[in-house]
Each structure stands twice: as C-alpha cells, then as structure tokens.
Biopython code that builds the backbone (N, CA, C, O; Angstrom):
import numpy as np
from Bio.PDB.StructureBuilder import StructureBuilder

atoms = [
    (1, "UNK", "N", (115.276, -64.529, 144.517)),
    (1, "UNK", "CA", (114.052, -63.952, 145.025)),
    (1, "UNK", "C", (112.909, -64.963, 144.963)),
    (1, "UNK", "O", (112.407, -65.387, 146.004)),
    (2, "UNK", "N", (112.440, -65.403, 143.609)),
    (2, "UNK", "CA", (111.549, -66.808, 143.706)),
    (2, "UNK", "C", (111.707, -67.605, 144.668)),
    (2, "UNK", "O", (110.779, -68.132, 145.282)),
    (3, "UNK", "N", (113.307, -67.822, 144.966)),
    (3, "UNK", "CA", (113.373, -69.529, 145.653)),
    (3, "UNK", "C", (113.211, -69.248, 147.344)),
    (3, "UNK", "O", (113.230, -70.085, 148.245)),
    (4, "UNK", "N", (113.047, -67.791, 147.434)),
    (4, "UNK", "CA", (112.359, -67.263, 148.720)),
    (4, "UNK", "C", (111.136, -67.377, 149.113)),
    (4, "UNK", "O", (110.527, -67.711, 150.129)),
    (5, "UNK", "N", (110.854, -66.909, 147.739)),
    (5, "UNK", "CA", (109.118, -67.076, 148.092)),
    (5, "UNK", "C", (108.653, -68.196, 147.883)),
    (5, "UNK", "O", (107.577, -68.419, 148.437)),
    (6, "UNK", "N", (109.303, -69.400, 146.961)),
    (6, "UNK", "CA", (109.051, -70.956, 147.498)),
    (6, "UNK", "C", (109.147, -71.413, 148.489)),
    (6, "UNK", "O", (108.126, -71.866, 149.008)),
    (7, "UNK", "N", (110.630, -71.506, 149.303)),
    (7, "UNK", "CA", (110.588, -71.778, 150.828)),
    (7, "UNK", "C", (109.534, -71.135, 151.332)),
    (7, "UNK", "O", (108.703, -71.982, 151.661)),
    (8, "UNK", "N", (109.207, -70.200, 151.525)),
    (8, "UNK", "CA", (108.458, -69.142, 152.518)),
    (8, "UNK", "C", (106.865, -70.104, 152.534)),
    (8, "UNK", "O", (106.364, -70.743, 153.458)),
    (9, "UNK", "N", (106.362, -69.875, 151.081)),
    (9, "UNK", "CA", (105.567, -70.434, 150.618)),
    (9, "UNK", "C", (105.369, -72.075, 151.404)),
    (9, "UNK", "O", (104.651, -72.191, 152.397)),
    (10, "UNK", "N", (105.944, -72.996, 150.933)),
    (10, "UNK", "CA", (106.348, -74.518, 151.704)),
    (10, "UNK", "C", (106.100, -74.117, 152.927)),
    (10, "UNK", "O", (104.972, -74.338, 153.368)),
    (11, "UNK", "N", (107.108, -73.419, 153.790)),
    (11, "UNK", "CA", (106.631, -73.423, 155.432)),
    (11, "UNK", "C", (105.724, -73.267, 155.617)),
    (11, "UNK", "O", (105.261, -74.163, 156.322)),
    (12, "UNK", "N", (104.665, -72.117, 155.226)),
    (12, "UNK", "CA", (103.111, -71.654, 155.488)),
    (12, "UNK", "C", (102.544, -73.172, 155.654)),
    (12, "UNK", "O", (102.275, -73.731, 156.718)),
    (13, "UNK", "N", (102.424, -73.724, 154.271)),
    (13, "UNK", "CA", (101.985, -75.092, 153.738)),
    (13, "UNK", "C", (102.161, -76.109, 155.011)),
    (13, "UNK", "O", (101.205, -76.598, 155.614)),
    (14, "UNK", "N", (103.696, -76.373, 155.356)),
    (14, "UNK", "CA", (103.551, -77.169, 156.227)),
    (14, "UNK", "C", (102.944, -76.581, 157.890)),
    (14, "UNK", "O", (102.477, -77.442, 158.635)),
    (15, "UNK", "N", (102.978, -75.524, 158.240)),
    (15, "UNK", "CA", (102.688, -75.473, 159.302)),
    (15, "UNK", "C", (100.943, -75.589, 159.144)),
    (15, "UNK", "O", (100.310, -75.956, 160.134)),
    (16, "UNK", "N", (100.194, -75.252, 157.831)),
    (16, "UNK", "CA", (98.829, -74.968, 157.693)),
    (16, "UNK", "C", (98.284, -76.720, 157.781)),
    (16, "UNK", "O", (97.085, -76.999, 157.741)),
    (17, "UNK", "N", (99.484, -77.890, 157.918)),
    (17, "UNK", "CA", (99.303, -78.937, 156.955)),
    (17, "UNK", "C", (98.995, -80.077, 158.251)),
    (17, "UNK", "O", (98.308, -81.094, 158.347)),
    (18, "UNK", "N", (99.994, -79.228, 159.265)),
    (18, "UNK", "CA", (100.060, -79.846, 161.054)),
    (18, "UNK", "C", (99.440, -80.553, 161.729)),
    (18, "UNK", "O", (99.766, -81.550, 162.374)),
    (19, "UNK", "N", (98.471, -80.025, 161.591)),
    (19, "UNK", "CA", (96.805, -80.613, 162.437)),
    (19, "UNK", "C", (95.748, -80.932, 161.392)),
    (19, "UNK", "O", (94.546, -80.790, 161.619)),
    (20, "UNK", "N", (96.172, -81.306, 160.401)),
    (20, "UNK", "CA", (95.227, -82.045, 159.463)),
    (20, "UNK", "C", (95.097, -83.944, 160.076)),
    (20, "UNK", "O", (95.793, -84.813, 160.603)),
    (21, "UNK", "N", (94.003, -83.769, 159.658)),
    (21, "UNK", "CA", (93.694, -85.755, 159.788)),
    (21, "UNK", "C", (94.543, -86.420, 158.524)),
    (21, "UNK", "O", (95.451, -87.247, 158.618)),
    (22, "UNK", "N", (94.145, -85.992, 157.645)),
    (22, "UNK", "CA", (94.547, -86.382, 156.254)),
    (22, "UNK", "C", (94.702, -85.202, 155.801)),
    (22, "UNK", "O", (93.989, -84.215, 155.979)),
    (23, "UNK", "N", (96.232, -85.384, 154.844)),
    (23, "UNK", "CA", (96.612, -85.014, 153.746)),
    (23, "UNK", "C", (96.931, -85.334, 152.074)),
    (23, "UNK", "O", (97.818, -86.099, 151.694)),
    (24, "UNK", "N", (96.163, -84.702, 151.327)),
    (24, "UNK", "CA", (96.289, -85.570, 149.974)),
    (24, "UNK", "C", (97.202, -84.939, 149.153)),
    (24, "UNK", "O", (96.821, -83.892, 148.630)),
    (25, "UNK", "N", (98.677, -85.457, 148.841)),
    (25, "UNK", "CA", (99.641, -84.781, 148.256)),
    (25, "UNK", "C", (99.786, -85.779, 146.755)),
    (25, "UNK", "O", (100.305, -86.891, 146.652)),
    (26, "UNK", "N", (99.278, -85.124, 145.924)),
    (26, "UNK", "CA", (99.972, -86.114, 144.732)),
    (26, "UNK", "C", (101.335, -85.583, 144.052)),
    (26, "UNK", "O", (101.738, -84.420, 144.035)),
    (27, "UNK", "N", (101.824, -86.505, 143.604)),
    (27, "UNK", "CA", (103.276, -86.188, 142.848)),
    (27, "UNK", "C", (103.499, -85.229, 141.974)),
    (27, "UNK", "O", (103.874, -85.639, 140.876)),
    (28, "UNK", "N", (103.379, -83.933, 142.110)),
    (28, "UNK", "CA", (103.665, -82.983, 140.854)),
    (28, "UNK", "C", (105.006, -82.297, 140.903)),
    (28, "UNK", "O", (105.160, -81.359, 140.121)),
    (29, "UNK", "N", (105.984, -82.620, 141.692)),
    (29, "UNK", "CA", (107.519, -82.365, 141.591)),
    (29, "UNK", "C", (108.071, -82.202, 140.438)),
    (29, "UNK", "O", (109.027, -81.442, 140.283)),
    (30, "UNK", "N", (107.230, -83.303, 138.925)),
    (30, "UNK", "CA", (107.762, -83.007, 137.653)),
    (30, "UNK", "C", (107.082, -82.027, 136.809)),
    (30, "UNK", "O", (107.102, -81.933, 135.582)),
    (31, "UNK", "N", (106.446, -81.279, 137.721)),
    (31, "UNK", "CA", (105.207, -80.322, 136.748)),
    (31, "UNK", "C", (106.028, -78.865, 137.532)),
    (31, "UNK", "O", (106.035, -78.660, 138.746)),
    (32, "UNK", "N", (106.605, -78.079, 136.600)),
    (32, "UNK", "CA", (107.138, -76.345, 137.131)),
    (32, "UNK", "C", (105.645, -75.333, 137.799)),
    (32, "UNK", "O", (104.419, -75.424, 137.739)),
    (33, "UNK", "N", (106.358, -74.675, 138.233)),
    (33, "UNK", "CA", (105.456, -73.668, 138.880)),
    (33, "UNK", "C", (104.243, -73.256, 137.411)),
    (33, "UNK", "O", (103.221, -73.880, 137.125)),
    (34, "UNK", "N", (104.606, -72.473, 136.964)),
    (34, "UNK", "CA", (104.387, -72.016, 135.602)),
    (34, "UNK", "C", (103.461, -72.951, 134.592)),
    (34, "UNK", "O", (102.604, -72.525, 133.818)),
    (35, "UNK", "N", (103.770, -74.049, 134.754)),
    (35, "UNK", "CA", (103.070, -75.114, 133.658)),
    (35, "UNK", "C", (101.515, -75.218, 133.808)),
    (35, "UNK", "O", (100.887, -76.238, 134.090)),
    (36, "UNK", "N", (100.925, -73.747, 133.525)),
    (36, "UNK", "CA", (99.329, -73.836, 133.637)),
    (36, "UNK", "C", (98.714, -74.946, 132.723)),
    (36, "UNK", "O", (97.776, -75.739, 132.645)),
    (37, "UNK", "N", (99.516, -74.626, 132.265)),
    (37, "UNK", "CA", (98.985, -75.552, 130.376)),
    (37, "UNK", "C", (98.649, -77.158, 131.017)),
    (37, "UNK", "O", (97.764, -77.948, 130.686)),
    (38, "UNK", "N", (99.665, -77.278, 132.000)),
    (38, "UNK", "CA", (99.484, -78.966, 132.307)),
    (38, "UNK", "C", (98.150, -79.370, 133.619)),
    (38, "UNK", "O", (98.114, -80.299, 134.425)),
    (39, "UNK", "N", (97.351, -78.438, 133.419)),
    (39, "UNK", "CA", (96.382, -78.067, 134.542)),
    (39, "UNK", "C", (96.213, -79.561, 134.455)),
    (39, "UNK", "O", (96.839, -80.362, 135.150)),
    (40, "UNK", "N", (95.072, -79.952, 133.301)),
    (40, "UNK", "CA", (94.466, -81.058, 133.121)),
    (40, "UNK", "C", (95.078, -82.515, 134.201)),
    (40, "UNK", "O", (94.507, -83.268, 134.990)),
    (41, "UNK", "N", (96.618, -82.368, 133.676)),
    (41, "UNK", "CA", (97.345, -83.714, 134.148)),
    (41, "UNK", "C", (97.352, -83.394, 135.803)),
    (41, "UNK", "O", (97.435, -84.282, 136.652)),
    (42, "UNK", "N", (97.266, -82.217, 136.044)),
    (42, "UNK", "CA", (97.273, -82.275, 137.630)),
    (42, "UNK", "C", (96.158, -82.410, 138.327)),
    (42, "UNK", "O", (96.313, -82.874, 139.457)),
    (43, "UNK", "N", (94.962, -82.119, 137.964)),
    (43, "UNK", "CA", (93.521, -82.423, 138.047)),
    (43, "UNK", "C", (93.517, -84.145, 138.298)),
    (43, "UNK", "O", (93.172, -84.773, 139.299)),
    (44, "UNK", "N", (93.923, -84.524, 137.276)),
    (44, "UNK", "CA", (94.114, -86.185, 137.024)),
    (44, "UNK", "C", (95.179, -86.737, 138.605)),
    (44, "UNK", "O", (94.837, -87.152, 139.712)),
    (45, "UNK", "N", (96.372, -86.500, 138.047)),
    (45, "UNK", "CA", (97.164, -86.625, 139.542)),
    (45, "UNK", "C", (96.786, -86.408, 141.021)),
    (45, "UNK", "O", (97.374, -86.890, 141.989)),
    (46, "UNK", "N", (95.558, -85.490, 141.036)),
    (46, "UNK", "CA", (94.973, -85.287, 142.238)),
    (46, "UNK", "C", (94.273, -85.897, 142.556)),
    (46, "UNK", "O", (94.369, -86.316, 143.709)),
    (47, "UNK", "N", (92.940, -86.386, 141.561)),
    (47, "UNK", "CA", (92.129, -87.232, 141.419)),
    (47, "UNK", "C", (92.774, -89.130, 141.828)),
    (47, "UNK", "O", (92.299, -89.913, 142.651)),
    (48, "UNK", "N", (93.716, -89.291, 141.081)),
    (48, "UNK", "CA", (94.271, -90.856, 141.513)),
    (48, "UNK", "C", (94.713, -90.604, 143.500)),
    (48, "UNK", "O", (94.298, -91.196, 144.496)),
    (49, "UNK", "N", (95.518, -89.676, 143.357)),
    (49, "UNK", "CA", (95.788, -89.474, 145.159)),
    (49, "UNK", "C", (94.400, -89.661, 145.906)),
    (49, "UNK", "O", (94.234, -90.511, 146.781)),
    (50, "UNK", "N", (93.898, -89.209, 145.683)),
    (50, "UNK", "CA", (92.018, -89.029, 146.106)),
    (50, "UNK", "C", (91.814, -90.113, 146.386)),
    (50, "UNK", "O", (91.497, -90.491, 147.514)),
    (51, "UNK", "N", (91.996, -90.988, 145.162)),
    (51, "UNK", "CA", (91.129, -92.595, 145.592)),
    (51, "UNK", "C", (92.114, -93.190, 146.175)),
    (51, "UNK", "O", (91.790, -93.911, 147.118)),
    (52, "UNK", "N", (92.962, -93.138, 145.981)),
    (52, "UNK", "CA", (94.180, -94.152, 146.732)),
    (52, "UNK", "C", (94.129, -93.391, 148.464)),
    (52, "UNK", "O", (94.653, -93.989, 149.404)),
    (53, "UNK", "N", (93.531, -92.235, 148.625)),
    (53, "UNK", "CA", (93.406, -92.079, 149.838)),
    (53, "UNK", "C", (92.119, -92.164, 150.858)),
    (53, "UNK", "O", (91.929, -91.868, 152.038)),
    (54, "UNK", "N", (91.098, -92.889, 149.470)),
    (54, "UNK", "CA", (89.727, -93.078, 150.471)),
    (54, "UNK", "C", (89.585, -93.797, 151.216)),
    (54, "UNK", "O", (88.824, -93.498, 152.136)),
    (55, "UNK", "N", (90.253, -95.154, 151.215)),
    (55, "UNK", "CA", (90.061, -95.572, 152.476)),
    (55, "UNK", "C", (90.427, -95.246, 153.654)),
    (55, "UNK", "O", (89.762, -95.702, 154.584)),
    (56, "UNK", "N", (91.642, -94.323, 153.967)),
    (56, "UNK", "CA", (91.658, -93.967, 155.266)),
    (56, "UNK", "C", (90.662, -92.880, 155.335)),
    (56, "UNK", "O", (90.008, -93.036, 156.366)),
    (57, "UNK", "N", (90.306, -91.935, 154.729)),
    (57, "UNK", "CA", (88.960, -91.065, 154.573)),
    (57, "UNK", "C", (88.001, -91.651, 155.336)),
    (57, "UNK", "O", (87.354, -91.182, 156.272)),
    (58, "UNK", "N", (87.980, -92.729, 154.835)),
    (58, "UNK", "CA", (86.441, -93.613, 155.323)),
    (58, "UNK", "C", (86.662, -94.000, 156.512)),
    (58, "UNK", "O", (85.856, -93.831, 157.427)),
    (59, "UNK", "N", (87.788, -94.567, 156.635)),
    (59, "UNK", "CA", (88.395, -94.688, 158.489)),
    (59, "UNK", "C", (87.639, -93.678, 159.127)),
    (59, "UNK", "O", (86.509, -93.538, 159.596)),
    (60, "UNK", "N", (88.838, -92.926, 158.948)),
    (60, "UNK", "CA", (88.403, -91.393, 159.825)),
    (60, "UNK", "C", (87.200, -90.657, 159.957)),
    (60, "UNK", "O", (87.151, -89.736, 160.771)),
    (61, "UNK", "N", (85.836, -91.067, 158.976)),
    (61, "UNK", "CA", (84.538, -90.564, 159.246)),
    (61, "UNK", "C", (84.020, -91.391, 159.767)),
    (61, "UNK", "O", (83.064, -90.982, 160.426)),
    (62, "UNK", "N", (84.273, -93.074, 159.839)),
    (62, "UNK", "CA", (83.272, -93.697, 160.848)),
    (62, "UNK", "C", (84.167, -93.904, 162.011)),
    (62, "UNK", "O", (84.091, -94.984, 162.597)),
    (63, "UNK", "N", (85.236, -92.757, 162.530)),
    (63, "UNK", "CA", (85.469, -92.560, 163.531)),
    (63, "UNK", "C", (84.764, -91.598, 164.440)),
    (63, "UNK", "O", (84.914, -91.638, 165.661)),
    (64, "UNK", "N", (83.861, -90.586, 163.723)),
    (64, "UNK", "CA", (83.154, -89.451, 164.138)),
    (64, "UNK", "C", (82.144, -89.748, 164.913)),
    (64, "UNK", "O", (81.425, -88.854, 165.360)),
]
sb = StructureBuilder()
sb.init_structure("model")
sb.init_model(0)
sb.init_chain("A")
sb.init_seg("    ")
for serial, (resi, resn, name, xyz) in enumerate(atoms, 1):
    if name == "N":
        sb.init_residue(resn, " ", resi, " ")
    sb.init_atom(name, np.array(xyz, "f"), 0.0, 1.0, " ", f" {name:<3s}", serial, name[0])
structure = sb.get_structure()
C-alpha cells in the first residue's frame, strides 16, 4: 500500500517537475520517509544543491 502511494506520489512530482527551468534535487535517497529527526541534515543537503545550482539560476534571470 505505501509503495503505491510512493510511485503515485513520484509521478505527480515528475509531471509537476516538466516545465520547470530549474530543478533543485539534492541527494536524500539515504534519508527514509519517516526520518523527521534528520530534518536538520536535509535543510543542509538542500542548501549545498542551492549553491551548486546558482549559477545556472543566474543564467536564467539575466535571460529575462
């Protein structure tokens, strides 16, 4: 039943993900659904994706 509502879940994601300019995905494959506790480290993990993705950011606004 979960691994339904994961797939299900994922498709939404990718179809919501389609027509984005940029997407910022950091690595949390080793962090479980459940692992609230590890908020902090994913905050952090999001944050490094962030900068490692500003320069195309910056592309794409002095494309506007």
């Amino acid at each position: 039943m979960m691994q339904s509502i994961y797939i299900t879940t994922h498709s939404l994601a990718l179809n919501n993900m389609a027509d984005a300019d940029i997407v910022i995905e950091p690595d949390l494959a080793h962090i479980g659904a459940s692992e609230f506790h590890r908020a902090p480290e994913m905050l952090e993990l999001g944050e490094e994706a962030t900068r490692e993705t500003l320069p195309e950011i910056t592309s794409k606004l002095g494309e506007l």
